[in-house]
LUMTI-344474 format. One record per residue (C-alpha): residue number from 1; residue in one letter; y, x, z. Coordinates in Angstrom, 3 decimals. Layout:
BEGIN
<NUM; "a"; <Y; X; Z>>
...
% end
This chain:
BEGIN
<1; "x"; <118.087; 144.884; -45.668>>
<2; "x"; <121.567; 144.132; -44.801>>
<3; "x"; <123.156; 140.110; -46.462>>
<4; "x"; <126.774; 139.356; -46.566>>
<5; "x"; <127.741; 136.074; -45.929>>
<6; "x"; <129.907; 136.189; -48.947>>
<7; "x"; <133.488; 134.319; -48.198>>
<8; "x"; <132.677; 130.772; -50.061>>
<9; "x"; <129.306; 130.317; -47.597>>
<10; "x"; <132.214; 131.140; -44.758>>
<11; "x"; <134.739; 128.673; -46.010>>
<12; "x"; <131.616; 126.532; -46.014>>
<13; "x"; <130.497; 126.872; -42.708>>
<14; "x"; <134.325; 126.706; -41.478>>
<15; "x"; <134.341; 123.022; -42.750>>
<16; "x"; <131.245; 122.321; -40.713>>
<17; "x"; <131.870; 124.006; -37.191>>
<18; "x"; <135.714; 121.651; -37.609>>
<19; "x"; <133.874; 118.874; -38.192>>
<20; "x"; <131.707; 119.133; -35.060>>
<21; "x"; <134.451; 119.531; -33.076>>
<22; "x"; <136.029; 117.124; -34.409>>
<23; "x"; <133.347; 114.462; -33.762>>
<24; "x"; <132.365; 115.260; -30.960>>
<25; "x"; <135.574; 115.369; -29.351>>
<26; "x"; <135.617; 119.203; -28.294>>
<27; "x"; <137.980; 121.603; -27.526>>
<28; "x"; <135.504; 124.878; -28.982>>
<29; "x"; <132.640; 125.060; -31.316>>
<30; "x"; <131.514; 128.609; -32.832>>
<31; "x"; <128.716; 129.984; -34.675>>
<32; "x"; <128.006; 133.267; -32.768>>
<33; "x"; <126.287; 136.269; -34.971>>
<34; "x"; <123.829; 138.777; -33.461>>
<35; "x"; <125.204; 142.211; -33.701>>
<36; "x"; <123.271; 144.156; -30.913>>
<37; "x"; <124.615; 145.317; -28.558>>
<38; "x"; <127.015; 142.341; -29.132>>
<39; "x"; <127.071; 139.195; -30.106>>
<40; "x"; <130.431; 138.176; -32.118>>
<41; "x"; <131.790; 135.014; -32.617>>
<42; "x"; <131.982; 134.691; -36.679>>
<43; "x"; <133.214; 131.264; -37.139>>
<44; "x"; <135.240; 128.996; -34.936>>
<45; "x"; <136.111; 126.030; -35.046>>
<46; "x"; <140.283; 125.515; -35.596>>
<47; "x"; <140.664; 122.878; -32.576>>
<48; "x"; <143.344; 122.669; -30.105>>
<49; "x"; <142.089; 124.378; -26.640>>
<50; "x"; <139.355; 126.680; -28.447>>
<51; "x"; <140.002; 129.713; -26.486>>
<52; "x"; <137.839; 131.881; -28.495>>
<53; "x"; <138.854; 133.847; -31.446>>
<54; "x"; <137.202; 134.861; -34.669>>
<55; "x"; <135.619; 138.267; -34.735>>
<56; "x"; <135.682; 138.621; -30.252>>
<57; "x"; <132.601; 140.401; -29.625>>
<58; "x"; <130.909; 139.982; -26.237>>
<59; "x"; <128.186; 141.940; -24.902>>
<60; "x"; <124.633; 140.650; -24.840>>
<61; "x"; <123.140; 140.581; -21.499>>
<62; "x"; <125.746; 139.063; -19.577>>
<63; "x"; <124.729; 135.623; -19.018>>
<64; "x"; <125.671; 133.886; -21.886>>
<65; "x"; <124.861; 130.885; -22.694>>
<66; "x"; <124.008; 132.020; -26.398>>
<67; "x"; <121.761; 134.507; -25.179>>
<68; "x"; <119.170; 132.058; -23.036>>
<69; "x"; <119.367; 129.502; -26.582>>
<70; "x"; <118.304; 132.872; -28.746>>
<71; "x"; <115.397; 134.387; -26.070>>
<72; "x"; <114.342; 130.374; -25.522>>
<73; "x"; <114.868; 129.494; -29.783>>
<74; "x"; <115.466; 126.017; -27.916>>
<75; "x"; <118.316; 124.162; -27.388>>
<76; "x"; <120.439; 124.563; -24.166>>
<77; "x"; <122.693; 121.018; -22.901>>
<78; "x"; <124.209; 122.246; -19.759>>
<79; "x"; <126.400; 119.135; -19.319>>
<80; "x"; <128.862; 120.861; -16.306>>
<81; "x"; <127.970; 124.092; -15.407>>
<82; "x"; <130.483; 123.740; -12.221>>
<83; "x"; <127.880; 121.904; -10.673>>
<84; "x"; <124.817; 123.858; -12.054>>
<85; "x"; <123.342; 126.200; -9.574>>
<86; "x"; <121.929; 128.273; -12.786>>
<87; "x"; <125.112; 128.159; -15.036>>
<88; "x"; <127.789; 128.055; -12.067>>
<89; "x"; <128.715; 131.718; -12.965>>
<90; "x"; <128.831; 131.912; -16.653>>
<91; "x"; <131.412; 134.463; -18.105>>
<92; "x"; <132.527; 131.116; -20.076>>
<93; "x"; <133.724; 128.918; -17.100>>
<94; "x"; <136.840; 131.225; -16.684>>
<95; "x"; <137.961; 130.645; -20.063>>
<96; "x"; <137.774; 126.571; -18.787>>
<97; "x"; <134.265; 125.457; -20.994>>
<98; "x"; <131.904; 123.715; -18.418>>
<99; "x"; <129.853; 122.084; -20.755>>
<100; "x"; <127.828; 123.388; -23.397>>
<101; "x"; <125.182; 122.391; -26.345>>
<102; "x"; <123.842; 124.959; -28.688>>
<103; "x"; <121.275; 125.656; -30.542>>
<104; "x"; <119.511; 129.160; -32.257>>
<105; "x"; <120.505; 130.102; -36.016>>
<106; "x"; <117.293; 131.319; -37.982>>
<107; "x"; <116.666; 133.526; -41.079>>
<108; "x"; <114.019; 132.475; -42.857>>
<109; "x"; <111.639; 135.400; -41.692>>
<110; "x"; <112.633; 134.471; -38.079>>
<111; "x"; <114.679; 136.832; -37.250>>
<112; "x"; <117.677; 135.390; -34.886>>
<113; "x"; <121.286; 135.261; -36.900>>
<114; "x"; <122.792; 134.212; -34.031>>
<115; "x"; <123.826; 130.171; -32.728>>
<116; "x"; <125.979; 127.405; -33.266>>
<117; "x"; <127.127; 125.865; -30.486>>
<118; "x"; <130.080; 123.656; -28.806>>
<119; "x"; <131.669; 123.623; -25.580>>
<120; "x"; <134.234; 121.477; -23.548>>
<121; "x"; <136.125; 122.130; -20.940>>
<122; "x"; <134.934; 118.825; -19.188>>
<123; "x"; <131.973; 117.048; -18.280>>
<124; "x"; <130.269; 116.209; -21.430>>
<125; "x"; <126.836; 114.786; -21.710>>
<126; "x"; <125.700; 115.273; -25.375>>
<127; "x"; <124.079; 112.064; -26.613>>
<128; "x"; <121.236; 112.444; -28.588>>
<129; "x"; <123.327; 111.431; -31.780>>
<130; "x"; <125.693; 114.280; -31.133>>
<131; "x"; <122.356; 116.272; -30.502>>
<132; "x"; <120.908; 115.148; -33.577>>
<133; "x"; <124.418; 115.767; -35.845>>
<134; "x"; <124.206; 119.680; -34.207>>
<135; "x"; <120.883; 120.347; -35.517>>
<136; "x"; <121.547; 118.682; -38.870>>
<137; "x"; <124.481; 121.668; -38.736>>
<138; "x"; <122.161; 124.051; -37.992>>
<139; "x"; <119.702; 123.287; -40.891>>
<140; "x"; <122.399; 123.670; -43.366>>
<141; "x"; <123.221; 127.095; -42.028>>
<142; "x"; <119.612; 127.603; -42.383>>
<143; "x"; <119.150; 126.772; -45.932>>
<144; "x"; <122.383; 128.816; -46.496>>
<145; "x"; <120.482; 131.779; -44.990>>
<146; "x"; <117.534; 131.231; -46.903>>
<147; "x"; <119.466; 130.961; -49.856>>
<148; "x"; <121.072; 134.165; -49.212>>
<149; "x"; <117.545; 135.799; -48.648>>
<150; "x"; <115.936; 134.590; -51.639>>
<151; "x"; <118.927; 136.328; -53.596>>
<152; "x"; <118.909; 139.319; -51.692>>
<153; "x"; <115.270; 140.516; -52.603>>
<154; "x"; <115.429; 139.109; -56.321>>
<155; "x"; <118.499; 141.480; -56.577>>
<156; "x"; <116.583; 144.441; -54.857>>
<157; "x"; <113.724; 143.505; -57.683>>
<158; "x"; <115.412; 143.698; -60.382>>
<159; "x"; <117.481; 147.030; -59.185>>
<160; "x"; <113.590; 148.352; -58.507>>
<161; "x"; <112.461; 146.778; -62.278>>
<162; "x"; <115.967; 148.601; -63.753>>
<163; "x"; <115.173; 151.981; -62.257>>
<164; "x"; <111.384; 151.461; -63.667>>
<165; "x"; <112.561; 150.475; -67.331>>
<166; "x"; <115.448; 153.229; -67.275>>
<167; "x"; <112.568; 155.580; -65.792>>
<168; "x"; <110.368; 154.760; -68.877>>
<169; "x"; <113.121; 154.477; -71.292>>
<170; "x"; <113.881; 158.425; -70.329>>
<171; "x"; <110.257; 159.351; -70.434>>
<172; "x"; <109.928; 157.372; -74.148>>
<173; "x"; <113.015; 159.531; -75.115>>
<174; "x"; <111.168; 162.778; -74.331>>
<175; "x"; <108.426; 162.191; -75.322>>
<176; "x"; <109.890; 161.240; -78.935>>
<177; "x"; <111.853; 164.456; -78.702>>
<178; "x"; <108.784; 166.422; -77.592>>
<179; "x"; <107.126; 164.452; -80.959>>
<180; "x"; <109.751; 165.215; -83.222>>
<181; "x"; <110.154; 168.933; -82.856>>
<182; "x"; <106.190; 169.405; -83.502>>
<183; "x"; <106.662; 167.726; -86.923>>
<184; "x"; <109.156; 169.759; -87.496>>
% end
């Protein structure tokens, strides 16, 4: 089963990935979407210096940063990947981010939607406030996704209950037919 994020949960979760950005002083934060073989970056935040835009695709197994918080479903603090002998060659340094925080979006089954996430194109340490605040961000995309769910397969029941009753409504209809013409 395929669910939209219809435009208002967007417009929603615009507000949110500003905010971060805003309070925690950084240039970029994004909620990335998993659409394999990519991953695509579906919101961003509207800050001066974000160098990624809405809707850029990248391709998974690259190095990412995203991709270790998905495989890991743990967050990643990486507070200068310049001097990281594990993040030193991320495909994001040459766009200027050396620091990074994210953590793994959920559905409720389990299945990854993808991460939210900020980067900087400083040092940037991540206190555990600023930790705290991202997961708080995350939950509410969370319960957004679980809403979404939840609506999804009560509209696939009662499109499965419709074609029953309309199924039985036609058999009733024959069989009335059928009825009629031996009385007559």
């Amino acid at each position: 089963m395929t669910i939209q994020v219809p435009a208002q949960i967007i417009e929603k979760w615009q507000e949110i990935i500003d905010l971060l950005a805003a309070v925690l002083h950084v240039p970029s934060a994004l909620i990335m979407k998993v659409e394999p073989p990519n991953i695509r970056v579906f919101v961003r935040s509207e800050s001066e210096g974000n160098p990624y835009e809405r809707d850029e695709r990248a391709c998974l197994n690259t190095g990412l940063y995203c991709e270790t918080v998905m495989k890991t479903r743990q967050l990643l603090l990486v507070p200068d990947a310049l001097a990281d002998q594990e993040w030193n060659a991320n495909p994001d340094i040459k766009l200027g981010m050396i620091s990074y925080m994210g953590v793994p979006v959920a559905w409720p089954n389990g299945d990854i939607f993808g991460t939210i996430w900020v980067l900087d194109d400083r040092r940037h340490e991540y206190s555990e406030l600023f930790r705290k605040f991202l997961f708080q961000c995350r939950d509410v995309l969370q319960a957004d996704l679980k809403s979404l769910q939840a609506s999804a397969e009560l509209e696939t029941k009662v499109l499965k209950r419709t074609a029953e009753l309309h199924k039985a409504q036609t058999a009733l209809a024959q069989d009335f037919e059928h009825a009629l013409t031996q009385v007559l």
